[in-house]
N, C-alpha and C positions, 0 to 999 in steps of 0.2 A: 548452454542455452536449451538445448536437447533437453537434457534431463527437467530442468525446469519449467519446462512449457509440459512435459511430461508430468509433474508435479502438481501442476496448476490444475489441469484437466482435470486429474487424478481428483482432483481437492474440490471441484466444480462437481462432477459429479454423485461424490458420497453427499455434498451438502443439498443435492438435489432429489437424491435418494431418504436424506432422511428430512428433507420439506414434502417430500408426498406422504412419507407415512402418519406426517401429525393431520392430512388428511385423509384417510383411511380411518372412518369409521372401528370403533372398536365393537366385535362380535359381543350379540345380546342375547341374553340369557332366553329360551325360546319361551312361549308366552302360555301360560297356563290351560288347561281345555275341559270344557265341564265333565267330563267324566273323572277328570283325576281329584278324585277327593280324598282327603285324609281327615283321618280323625283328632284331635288334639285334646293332648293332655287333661283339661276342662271340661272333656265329651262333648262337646262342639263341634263342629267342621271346617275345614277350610276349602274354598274351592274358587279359582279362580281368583287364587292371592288374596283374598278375603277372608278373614276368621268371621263366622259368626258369632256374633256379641261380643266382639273385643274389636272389630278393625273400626277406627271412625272411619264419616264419610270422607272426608275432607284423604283422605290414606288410601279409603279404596279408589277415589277418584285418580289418585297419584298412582294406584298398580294400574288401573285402567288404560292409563293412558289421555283420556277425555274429561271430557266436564258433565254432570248431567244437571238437570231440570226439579227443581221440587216442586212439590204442591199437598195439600194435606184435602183429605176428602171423608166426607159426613156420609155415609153410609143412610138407606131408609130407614134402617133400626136405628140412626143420630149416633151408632159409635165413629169413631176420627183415627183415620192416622195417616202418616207420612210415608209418602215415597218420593226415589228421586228416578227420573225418566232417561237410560241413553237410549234413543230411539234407533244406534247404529250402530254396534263397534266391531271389531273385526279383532280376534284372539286366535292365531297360529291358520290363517285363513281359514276361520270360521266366522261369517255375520251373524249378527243375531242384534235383536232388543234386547233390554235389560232392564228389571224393573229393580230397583233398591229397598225393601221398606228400613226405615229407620226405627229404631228404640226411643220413642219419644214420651214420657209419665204423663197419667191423663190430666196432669192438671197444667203440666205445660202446651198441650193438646188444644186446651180451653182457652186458655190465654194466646194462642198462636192464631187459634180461629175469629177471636174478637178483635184481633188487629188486621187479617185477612182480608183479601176481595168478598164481591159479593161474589156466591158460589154460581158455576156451569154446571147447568144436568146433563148429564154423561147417558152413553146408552144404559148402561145397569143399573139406573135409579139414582145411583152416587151424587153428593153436588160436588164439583172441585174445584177449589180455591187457592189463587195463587197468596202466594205468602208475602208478609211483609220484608224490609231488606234485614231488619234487625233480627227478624227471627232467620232468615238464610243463612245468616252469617254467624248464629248458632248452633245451628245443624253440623256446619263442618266437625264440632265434637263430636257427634254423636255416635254410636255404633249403629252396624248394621247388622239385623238381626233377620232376615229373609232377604234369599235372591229367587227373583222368577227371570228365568231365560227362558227362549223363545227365538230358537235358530230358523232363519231365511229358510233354509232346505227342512220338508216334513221330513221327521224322523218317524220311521214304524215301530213295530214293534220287533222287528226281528232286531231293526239297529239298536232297539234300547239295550234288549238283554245281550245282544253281545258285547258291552259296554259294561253293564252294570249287574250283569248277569237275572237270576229267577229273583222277584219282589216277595218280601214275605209277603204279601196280600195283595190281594185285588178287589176292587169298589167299582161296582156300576153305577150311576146317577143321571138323574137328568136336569137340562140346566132350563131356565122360565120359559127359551122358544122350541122345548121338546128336545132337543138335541141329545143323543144319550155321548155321557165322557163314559170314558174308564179310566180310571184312574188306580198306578199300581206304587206301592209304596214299599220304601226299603228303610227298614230301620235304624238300623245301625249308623247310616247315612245320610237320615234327616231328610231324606229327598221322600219328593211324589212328583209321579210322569201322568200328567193327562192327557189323553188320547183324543180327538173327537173328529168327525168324519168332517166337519166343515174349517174346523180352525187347524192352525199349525198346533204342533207336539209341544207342550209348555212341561219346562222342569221346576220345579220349585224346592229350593233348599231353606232349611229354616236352624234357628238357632233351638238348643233343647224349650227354652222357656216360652217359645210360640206356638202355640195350638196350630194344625191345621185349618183350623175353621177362623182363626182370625185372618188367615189370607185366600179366602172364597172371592 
């Protein structure tokens, strides 16, 4: 009787040890951090599980973790294009915004915008308009071709370079309310860090085929 109530425990137990482990989360691969960039094959980048101009949205939203927001906006010069907004996420406890812009062709552009709300003027002059469902649910194809991050905590300049080390270049400008940026770009990289005494530190990584100046 002994042995078998010995048996039984015995048997209670392991089966109790292996019903906790099917609860015990399985360890997750740790979460990507904007400075770790690589280059790819393509001369592209990837950063933050995102290849530019190959990840669709609908992919980065799944490394992300979250959902973001789109909306397409008419610039005063009437150029157009798409981004999608996480106003919050948090990657290896780091916060930060995130802006998406998407690879959208101008004439899908045109046709996104005449099915559109009526546009909101923004402080930059911009108008922004939310999108119809039919084109949202388009977008999930699309690649993303520019990331602008924009971490909670200001990053200086000492944190940038030891990060991302000397920028082949440095740009001083000023933006409409006087403001001077700096802004210091790394080539190889694809990135540019804006600096400015009133706003947080914005990074902006881009795909080779997007100008700097289409994401002002």
């Amino acid at each position: 009787m002994r042995t078998l109530r010995n048996f039984i425990i015995g048997l209670i137990l392991v089966i109790g040890a292996i019903v906790a482990m099917l609860f015990i989360p399985s360890p997750q691969p740790p979460a990507a951090k904007p400075w770790e960039v690589t280059i790819m094959p393509d001369g592209n980048v990837q950063v933050l599980g995102i290849h530019l101009a190959n990840t669709t949205y609908k992919t980065a939203q799944e490394t992300l973790g979250t959902f973001g927001e789109t909306a397409i906006f008419r610039d005063p010069n009437n150029s157009l294009s798409v981004e999608a907004f996480f106003n919050s996420i948090n990657l290896s406890g780091l916060s930060a915004k995130l802006v998406l812009n998407l690879d959208v062709k101008a004439e899908q552009l045109e046709a996104m915008l005449k099915r559109a709300t009526s546009g909101k003027l923004q402080p930059s002059g911009a108008y922004q308009h939310d999108i119809a469902e039919v084109d949202r649910i388009a977008l999930l194809k699309t690649p993303v071709n520019a990331i602008t991050y924009i971490p909670t905590v200001r990053l200086d300049e000492t944190m940038i370079m030891s990060r991302f080390g000397e920028p082949d270049t440095k740009q001083q400008t000023t933006d409409p309310d006087g403001v001077t940026i700096n802004s210091w770009h790394y080539t190889s990289s694809m990135l540019t860090v804006n600096f400015s005494e009133k706003e947080k530190t914005v990074l902006i990584y881009r795909a080779k085929s997007t100008s700097p100046d289409q994401l002002k």
